[in-house]
C-alpha positions in Angstrom: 84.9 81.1 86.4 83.4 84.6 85.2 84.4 87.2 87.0 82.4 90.3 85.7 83.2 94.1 87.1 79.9 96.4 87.0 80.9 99.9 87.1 79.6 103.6 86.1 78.7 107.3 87.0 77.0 108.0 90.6 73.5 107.7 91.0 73.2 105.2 87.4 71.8 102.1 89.0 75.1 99.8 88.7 74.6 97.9 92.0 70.9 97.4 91.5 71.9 95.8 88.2 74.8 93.8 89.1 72.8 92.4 92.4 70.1 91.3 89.6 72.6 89.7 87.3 74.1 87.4 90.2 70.0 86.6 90.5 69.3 85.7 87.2 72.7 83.6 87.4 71.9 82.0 90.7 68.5 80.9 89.7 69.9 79.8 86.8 71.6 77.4 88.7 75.4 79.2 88.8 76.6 78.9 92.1 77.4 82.7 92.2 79.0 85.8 94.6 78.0 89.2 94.4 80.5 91.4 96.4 80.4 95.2 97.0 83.7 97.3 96.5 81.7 100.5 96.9 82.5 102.5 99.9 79.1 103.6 99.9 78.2 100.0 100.1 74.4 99.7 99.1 74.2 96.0 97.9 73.0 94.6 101.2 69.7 97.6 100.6 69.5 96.1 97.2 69.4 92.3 98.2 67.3 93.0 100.9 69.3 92.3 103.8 72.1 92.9 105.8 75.9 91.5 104.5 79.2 91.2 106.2 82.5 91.5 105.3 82.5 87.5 104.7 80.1 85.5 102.1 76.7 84.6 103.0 73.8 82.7 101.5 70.9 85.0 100.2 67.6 83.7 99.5 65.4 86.0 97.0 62.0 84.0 96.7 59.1 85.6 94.1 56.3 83.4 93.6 57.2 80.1 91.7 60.6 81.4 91.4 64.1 81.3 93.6 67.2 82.1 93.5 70.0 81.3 96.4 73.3 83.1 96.0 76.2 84.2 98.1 77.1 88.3 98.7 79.1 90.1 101.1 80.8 94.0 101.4 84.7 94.5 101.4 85.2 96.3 104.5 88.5 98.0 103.4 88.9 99.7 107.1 89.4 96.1 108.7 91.6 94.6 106.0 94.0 98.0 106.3 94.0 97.7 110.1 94.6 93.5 109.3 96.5 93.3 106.2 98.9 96.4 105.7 100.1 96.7 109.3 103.0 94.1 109.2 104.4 95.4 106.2 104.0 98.7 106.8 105.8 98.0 110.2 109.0 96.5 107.9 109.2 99.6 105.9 109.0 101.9 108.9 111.9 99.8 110.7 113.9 99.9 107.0 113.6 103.8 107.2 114.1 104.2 110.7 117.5 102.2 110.5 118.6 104.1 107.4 118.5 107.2 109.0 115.1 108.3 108.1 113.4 110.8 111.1 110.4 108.7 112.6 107.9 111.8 111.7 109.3 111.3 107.9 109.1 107.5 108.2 105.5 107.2 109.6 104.1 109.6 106.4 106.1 107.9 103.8 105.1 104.5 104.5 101.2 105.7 104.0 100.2 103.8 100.7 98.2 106.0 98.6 95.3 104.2 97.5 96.3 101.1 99.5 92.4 100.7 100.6 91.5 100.4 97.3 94.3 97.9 96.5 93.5 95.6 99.4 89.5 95.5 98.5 90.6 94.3 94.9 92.7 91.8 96.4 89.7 90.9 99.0 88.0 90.1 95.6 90.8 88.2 94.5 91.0 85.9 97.4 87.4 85.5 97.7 86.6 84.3 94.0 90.1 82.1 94.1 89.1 80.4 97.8 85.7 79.6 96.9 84.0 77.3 94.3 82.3 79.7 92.2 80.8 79.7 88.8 81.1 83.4 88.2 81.6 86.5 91.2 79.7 89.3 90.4 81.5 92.9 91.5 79.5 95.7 92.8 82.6 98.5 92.2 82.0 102.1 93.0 81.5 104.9 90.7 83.7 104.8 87.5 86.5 107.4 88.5 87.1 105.5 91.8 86.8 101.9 89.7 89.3 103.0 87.2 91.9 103.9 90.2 91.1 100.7 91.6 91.7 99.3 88.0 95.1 100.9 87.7 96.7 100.1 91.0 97.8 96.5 90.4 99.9 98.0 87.1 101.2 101.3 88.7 101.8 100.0 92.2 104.0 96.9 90.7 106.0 99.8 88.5 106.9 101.8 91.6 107.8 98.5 93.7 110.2 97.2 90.1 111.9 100.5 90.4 112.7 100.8 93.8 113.0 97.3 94.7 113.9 95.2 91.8 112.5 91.4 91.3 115.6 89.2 91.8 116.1 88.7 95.4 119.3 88.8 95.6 119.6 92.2 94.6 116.8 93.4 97.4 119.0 91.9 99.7 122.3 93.7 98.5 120.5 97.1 98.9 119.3 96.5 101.9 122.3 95.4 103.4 124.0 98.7 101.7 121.3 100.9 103.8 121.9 98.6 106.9 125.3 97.0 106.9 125.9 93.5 106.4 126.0 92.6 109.8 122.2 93.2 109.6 121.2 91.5 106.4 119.0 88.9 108.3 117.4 91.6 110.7 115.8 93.1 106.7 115.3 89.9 105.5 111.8 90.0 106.8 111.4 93.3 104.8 112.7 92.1 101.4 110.0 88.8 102.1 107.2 91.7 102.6 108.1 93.1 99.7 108.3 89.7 97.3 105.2 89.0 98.7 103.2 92.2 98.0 104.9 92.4 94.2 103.3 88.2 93.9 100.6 89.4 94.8 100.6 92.5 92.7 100.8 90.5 90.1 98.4 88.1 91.0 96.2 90.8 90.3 96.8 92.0 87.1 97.1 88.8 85.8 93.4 88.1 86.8 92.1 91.9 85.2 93.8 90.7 81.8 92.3 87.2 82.3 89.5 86.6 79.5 87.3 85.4 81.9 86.9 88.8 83.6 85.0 91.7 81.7 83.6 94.9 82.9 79.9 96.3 82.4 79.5 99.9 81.9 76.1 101.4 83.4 74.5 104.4 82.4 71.9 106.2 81.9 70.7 107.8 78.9 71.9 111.1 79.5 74.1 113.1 77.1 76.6 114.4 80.5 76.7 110.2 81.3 76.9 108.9 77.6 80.0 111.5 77.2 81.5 110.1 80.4 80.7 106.7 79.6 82.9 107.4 76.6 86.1 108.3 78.1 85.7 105.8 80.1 85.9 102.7 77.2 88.7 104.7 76.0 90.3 104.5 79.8 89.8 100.9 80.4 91.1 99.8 76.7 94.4 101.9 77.4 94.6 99.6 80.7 94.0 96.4 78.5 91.0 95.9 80.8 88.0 94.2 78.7 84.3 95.8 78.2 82.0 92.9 77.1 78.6 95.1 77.4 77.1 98.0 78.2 73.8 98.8 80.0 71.6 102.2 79.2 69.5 102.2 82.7 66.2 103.8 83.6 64.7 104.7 79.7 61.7 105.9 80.2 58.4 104.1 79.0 56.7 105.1 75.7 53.0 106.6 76.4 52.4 105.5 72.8 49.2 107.4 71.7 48.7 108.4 75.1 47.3 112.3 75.6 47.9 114.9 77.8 50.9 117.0 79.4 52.2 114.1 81.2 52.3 112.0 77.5 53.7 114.8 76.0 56.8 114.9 78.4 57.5 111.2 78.4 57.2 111.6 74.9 59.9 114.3 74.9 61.9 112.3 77.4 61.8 109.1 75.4 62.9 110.5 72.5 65.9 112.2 74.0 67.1 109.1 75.7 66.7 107.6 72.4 68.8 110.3 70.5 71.8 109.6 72.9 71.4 105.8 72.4 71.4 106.0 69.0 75.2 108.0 69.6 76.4 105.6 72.0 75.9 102.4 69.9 77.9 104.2 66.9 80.8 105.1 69.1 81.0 101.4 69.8 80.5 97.4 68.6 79.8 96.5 72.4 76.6 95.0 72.7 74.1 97.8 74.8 71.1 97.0 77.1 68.4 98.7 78.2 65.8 98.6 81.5 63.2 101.1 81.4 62.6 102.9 84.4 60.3 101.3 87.2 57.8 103.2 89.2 58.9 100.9 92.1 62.6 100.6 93.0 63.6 96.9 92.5 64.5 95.2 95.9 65.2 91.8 96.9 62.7 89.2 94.9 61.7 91.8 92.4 65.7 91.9 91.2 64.4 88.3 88.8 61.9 90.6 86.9 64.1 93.4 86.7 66.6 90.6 85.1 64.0 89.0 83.0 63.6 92.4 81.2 67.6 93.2 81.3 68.8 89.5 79.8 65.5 87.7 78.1 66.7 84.2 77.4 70.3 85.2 77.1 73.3 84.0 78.9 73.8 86.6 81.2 77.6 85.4 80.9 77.9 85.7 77.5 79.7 88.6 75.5 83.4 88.8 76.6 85.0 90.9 74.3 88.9 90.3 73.2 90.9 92.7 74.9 92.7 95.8 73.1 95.2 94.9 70.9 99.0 96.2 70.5 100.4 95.3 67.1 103.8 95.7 65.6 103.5 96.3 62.1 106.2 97.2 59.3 110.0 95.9 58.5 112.5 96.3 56.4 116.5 95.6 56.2 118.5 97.9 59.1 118.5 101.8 58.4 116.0 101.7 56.0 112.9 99.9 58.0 109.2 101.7 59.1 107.5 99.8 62.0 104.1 100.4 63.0 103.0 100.3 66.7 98.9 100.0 66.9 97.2 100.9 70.5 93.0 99.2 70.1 91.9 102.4 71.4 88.5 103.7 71.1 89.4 107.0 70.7 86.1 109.8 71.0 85.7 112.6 68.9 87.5 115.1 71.6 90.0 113.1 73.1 93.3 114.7 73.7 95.8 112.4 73.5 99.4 112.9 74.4 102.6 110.4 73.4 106.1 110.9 74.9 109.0 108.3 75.2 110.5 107.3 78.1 113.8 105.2 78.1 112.4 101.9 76.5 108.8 102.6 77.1 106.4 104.9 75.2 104.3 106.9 77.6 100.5 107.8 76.4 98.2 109.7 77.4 94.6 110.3 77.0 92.3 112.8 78.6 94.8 112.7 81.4 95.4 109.0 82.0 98.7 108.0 81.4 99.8 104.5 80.8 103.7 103.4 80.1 103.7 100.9 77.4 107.2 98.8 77.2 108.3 98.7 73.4 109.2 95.6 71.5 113.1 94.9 71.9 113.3 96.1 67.8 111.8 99.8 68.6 113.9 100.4 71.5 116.5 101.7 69.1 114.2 103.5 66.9 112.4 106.8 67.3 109.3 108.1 66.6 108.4 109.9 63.3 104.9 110.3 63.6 101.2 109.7 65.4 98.1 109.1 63.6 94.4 108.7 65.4 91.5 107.3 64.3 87.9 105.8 65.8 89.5 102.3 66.1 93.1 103.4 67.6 96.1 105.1 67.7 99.1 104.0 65.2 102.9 105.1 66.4 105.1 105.2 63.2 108.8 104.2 64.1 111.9 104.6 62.2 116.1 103.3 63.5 118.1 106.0 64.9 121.4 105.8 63.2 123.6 106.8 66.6 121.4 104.2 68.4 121.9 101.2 65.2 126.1 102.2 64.8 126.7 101.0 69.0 
């Protein structure tokens, strides 16, 4: 199974194209699902009828053609109400019984970004529980999508921290807060807990998968290309995969055409073309167009929008290998160089940041931070040094001596 993650700027056209991919897939044969994580759901208006929060059978029919696929919108309200409540319940009672005011203990068990978490997971369950060929994601724009992105990674840091894995150990701290004579009364806790941190990484495991790829939309705007940009740089710092990119609404050619209105699609056209041309050097991801229609494409009309978008491709094919980290170097003890390499494609004006962290090298780039553990033989070395470059960032190491002599 395919599970492929269309995302970009506001306003570019992503769920229009994703609803026509799972079309072109469906008629294909595939048996596919199209699901909205958008808050601002719109895929129902783009399919051309109403969806609910559970899979349903759409029929697009256009002329000798048809396609019959399944679609639905996470309703993240209902799953917080449904889903979060028990364990949120757990850590109220845990804080409540350690002393924690109830005012203090009904803010700090708000999740940020739990809604966000829970669609993913919706996602998740939906692709996992069914018998699908390839689940098509409608995500929303590209800052929320890379949160959503993120969570899995982040939220199962915070939970090793506080709560470490072995079981045993969850239960010795929370009998510490509670006294032993109520170990079984925060038992159910420490089960909440296990569970959410499965799941957790149930999550990330299926981002990283091979089988799942994201598809950037834009449109051929220098402000979009530029954020479109930072954003393949963002993803690859998460290890997240980008197997194709998709330049939306390019304006037709007048060819020899005459007039002021030639003239401007002329001027348009060429424009468009010009930041193109930039965005296919700043990468070796494979980038569609779709010109812009006069008529928005809804329901039926998604298999010619598709025609033009694929040809005879396989709208599957193109998963890309996800970024790599390689160690590089050696040498005998005191005198070894390593190499750490981050498959980062870094843009002309990134600003990146490194810092290390215990046994973890924190970078940073354009603001988004990700903690990468070292390899066991960098953990007692430091860093001498930082070189970027269009295909990555390398981390020189070298031992410390007062780390090597314990």
């Amino acid at each position: 199974m395919r599970i492929l993650l269309f995302t970009g700027k506001g306003g570019v056209g992503k769920t229009t194209l994703a609803a026509a991919t799972a079309a072109r897939l469906a008629e294909l044969g595939q048996k596919v699902l199209v699901v909205s994580t958008d808050p601002a759901h719109s895929l129902g208006d783009s399919l051309g009828t109403p969806l609910g929060a559970e899979p349903a059978e759409v029929e697009l029919r256009a002329e000798q053609r048809t396609a019959r696929l399944h679609a639905a919108e996470v309703q993240t309200r209902d799953l917080l109400d449904r889903a979060w409540s028990d364990l949120r319940e757990h850590l109220r009672t845990m804080l409540l019984g350690a002393g924690v005011g109830e005012l203090e203990a009904e803010e700090l068990t708000h999740l940020p970004g739990v809604e966000d978490l829970l669609a993913l997971a919706e996602v998740h369950r939906f692709a996992f529980d069914g018998v699908w060929d390839a689940v098509v994601v409608d995500c929303g724009p590209t800052a929320e999508t890379l949160r959503l992105l993120a969570l899995p990674e982040s939220l199962s840091g915070y939970l090793e921290r506080l709560f470490p894995a072995h079981r045993r150990v969850v239960r010795g701290l929370l009998a510490g807060v509670a006294g032993s004579e109520n170990v079984e009364r925060w038992d159910g806790v420490a089960e909440a807990l296990g569970r959410l941190a499965d799941r957790l990484a149930e999550l990330r495991g299926t981002l990283l998968s091979p089988q799942t790829g994201v598809r950037l939309v834009l449109t051929p705007e220098a402000v979009v290309a530029a954020e479109t940009r930072r954003t393949l740089t963002a993803l690859a710092l998460q290890q997240i995969r980008v197997d194709g990119l998709v330049a939306n609404r390019l304006v037709p050619h007048p060819g020899s055409a005459r007039g002021e209105a030639a003239t401007w699609l002329r001027t348009r056209r060429r424009e468009q073309e010009n930041v193109l041309a930039d965005v296919r050097a700043a990468t070796d991801l494979p980038v569609r167009s779709v010109l812009h229609r006069a008529a928005e494409p809804v329901g039926p009309a998604l298999l010619e929008l598709a025609d033009e978008l694929y040809g005879t491709d396989d709208p599957l094919a193109g998963a890309a290998s996800a970024p790599e980290v390689e160690l590089g170097g050696g040498g005998r003890s005191l005198d070894a160089e390593y190499t750490l390499r981050l498959g980062l494609p870094l843009h002309e004006d990134a600003e990146v940041d490194l810092a290390r962290i215990g046994d973890e090298l924190a970078v940073t780039v354009d603001g988004r931070r990700r903690l990468i553990a070292l390899p066991a033989v960098l953990r007692r070395c430091t860093v001498t040094g930082a070189v970027a470059a269009d295909d990555g960032l390398t981390v020189s190491f070298r031992p410390d001596p007062g780390q090597w002599m314990r």
